[in-house]
C-alpha positions in Angstrom: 6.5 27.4 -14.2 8.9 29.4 -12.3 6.6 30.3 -9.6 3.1 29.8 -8.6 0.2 32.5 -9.1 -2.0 33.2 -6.2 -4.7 30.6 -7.8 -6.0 29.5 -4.6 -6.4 32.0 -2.3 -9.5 31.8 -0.1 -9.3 28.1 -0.6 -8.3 25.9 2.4 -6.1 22.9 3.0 -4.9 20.4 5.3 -2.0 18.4 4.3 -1.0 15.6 6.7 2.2 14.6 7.9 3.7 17.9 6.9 6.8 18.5 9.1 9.1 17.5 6.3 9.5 15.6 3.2 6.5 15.3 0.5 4.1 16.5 3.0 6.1 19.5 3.7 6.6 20.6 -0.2 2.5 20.5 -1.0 2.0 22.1 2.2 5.2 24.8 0.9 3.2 24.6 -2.8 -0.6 25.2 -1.4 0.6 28.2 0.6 2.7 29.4 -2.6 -0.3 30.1 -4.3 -2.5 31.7 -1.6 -3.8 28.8 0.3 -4.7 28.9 4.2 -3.1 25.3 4.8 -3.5 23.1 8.3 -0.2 21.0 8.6 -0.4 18.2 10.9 2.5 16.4 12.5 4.1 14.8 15.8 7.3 16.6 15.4 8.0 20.1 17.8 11.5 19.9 18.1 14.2 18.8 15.3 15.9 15.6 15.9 18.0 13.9 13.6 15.9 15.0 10.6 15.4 18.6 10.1 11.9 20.1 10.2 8.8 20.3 12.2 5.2 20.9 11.8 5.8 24.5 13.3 8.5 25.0 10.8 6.6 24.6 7.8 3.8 26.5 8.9 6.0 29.5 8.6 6.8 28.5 5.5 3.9 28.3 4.4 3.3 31.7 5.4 6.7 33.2 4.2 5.6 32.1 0.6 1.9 34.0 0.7 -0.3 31.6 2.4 -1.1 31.4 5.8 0.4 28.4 7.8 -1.4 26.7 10.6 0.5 24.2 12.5 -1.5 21.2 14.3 0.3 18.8 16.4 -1.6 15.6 15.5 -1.1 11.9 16.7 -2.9 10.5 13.4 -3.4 6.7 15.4 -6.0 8.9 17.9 -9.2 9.1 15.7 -10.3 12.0 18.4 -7.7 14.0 17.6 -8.9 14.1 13.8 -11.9 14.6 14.5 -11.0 17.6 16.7 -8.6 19.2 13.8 -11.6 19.4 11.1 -13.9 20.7 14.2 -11.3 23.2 14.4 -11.3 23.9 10.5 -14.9 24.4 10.5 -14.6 26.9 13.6 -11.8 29.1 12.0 -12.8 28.9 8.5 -16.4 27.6 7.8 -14.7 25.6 5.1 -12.1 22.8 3.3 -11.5 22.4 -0.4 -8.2 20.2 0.2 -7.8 17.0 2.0 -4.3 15.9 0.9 -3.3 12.1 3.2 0.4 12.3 3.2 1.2 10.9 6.6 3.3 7.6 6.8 6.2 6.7 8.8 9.2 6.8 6.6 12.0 6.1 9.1 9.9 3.0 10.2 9.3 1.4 6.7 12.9 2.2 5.7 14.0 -0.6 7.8 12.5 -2.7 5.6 13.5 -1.9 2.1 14.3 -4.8 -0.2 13.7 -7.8 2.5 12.4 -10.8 1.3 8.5 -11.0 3.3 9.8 -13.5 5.6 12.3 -10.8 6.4 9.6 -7.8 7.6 8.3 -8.9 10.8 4.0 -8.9 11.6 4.6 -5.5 13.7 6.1 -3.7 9.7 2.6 -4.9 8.3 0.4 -2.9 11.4 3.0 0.4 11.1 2.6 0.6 7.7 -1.5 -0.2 7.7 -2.2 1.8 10.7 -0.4 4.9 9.5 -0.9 5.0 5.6 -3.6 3.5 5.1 -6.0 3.7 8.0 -4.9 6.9 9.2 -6.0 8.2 5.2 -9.5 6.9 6.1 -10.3 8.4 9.3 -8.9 11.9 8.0 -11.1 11.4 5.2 -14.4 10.7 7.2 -13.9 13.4 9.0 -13.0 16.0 6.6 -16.0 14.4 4.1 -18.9 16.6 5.7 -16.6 19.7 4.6 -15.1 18.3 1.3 -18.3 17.6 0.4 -20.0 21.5 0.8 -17.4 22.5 -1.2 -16.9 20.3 -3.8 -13.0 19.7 -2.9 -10.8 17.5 -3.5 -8.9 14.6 -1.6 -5.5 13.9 -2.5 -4.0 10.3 -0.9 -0.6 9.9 -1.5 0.4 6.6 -2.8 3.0 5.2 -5.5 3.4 2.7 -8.4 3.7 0.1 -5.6 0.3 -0.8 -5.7 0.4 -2.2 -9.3 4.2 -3.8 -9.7 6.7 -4.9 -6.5 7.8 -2.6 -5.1 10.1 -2.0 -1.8 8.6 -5.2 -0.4 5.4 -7.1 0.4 3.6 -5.0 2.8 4.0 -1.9 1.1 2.9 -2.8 -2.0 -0.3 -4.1 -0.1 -0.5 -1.2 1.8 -0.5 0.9 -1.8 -3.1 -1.6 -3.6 -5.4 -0.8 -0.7 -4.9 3.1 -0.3 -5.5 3.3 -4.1 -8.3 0.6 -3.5 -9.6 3.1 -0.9 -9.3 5.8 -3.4 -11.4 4.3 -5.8 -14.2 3.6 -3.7 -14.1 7.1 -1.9 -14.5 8.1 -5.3 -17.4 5.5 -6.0 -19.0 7.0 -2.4 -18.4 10.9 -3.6 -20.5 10.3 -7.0 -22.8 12.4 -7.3 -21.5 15.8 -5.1 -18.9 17.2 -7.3 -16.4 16.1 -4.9 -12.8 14.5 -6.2 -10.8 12.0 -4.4 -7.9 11.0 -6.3 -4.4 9.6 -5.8 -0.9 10.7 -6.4 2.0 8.8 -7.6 5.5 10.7 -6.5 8.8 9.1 -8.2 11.6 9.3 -6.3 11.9 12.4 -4.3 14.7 13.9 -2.6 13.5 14.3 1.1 15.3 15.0 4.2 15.4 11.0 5.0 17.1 11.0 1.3 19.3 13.7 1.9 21.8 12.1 4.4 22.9 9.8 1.5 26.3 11.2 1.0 27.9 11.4 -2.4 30.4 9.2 -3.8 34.0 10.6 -5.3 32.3 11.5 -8.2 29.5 13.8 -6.5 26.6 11.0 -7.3 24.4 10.3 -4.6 23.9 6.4 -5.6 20.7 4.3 -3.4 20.1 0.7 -4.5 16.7 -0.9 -3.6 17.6 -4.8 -4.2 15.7 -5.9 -7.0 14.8 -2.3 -8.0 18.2 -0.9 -9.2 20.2 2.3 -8.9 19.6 5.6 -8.7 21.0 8.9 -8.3 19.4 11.2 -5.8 20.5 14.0 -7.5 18.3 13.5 -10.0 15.3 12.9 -7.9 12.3 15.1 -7.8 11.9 17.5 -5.4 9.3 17.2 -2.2 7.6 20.7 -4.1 7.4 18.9 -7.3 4.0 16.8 -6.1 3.1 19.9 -4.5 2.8 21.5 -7.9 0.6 18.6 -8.8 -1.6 19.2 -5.8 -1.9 22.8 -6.7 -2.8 22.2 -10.3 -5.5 19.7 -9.8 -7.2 22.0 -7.1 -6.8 24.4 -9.4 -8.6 22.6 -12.4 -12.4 23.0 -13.2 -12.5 19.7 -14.9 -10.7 18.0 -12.1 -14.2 15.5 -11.1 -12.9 13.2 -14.8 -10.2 12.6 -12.9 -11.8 11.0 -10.0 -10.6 7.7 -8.5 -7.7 6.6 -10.4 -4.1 7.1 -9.4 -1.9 10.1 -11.6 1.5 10.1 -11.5 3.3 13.6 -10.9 5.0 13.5 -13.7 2.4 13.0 -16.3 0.1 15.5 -14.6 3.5 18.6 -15.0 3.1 17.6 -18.7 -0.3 17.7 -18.9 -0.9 21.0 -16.9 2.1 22.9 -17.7 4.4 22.9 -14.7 8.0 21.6 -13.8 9.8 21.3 -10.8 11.8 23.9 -8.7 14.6 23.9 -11.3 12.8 24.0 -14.5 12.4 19.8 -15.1 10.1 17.3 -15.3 11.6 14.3 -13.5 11.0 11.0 -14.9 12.7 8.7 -12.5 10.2 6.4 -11.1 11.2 3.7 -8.8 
């Protein structure tokens, strides 16, 4: 797939945490093909990473859709609420709920320490947003989901079945997939999908400041994990393309509370990423 048809115009979005990295490129894949998508974040003005929620909004718009930005705390429940009150004002409707929002640069503090190396305080950053913050957005978005018969998207990773990273976020996985599940078990019955998405590793802005060693490799090691070169990663659009397939797809309910991962879905719908692959390099 070199591009993305206008498939879902008239359809909205709202894609959380979508200032930059994965949340950025569904938000960048929604709008590609025709989407009016809401993109939540803290961020206003670029700091050390590039990108804010005003930023991709544009984007969004530059590529056919029609970006609207929403600064969103997603730790103040009333502030959720409020954004899908607002969604329901402006467009009397939402067919996509994607819960991407997670603190990165926190949890990366963390990677590959033993648990009694990751303090109490990882375990309530990690829980509060990714996990809870996927709940709230989904009980408040459910009245709309549910008129529509849309879809929820919660972004998760193969960390909730094999270790992964370390402790905490392979618990905080088990239960956003967990949640998954039983939004699904909850949605029988109204058409309505809720299903998660497994990313390998993608190249985001966090990523990118990994420089490249004398022989142009851009080498990470995650202790335990192994080795792997960045530039081989999967783009942040590549789950985007996912995102926009399975809101796409008729038969999309069969799917319904299990976890897919990106890759599997590009062969099974037909779409690669940005440069014509399908990456296969799961973490």
């Amino acid at each position: 797939m070199s591009g993305t048809p206008k498939i879902l115009g008239g359809r909205v979005a709202v894609v959380t945490g979508a200032s930059r990295g994965i949340g950025k490129g569904i938000a960048q894949e929604l709008g590609a093909a025709g989407a009016t998508v809401y993109v939540t974040g803290r961020t206003t003005t670029a700091g050390r990473l590039p990108g804010t929620v005003h930023d991709t909004a544009a984007e969004v718009t530059a590529l056919g859709g029609l970006g609207v930005a929403v600064v969103c705390d997603h730790r103040d429940d009333g502030a959720v609420e409020d954004l899908f009150t607002r969604v329901r004002a402006e467009q009397g409707r939402l067919d996509v709920l994607v819960n991407n929002v997670y603190n990165s640069p926190a949890a990366a503090r963390w990677l590959g320490r033993k648990f009694w190396e990751v303090p109490p305080a990882a375990w309530d950053e990690t829980f509060d947003i990714g996990v809870r913050s996927h709940y709230a957005a989904s009980v408040f978005a459910a009245p709309l989901l549910i008129e529509s018969k849309g879809l929820i998207v919660n972004i998760s990773s193969p960390g909730s079945q094999r270790y992964l990273h370390n402790a905490v976020y392979g618990v905080a996985k088990t239960a956003l997939d967990r949640l998954t599940a039983d939004l699904a078990h909850d949605l029988d019955g109204t058409a309505t999908t809720a299903v998660s998405l497994w990313p390998g590793i993608v190249n985001t802005e966090l990523l990118q400041m990994v420089p490249a060693d004398d022989q142009g490799r851009r080498l990470v090691t995650l202790p335990g994990e192994g080795t792997f070169d960045l530039n081989a990663a999967e783009t942040p659009r590549f789950p985007g393309r996912a995102v926009v397939a399975l809101a796409a797809d008729p038969d999309r309910l069969a799917r319904t509370g299990k976890p897919w991962k990106v890759a599997d879905l590009a062969e099974e719908y037909g779409f690669t990423d940005v440069d014509g692959r399908v990456p296969r390099h799961d973490p």
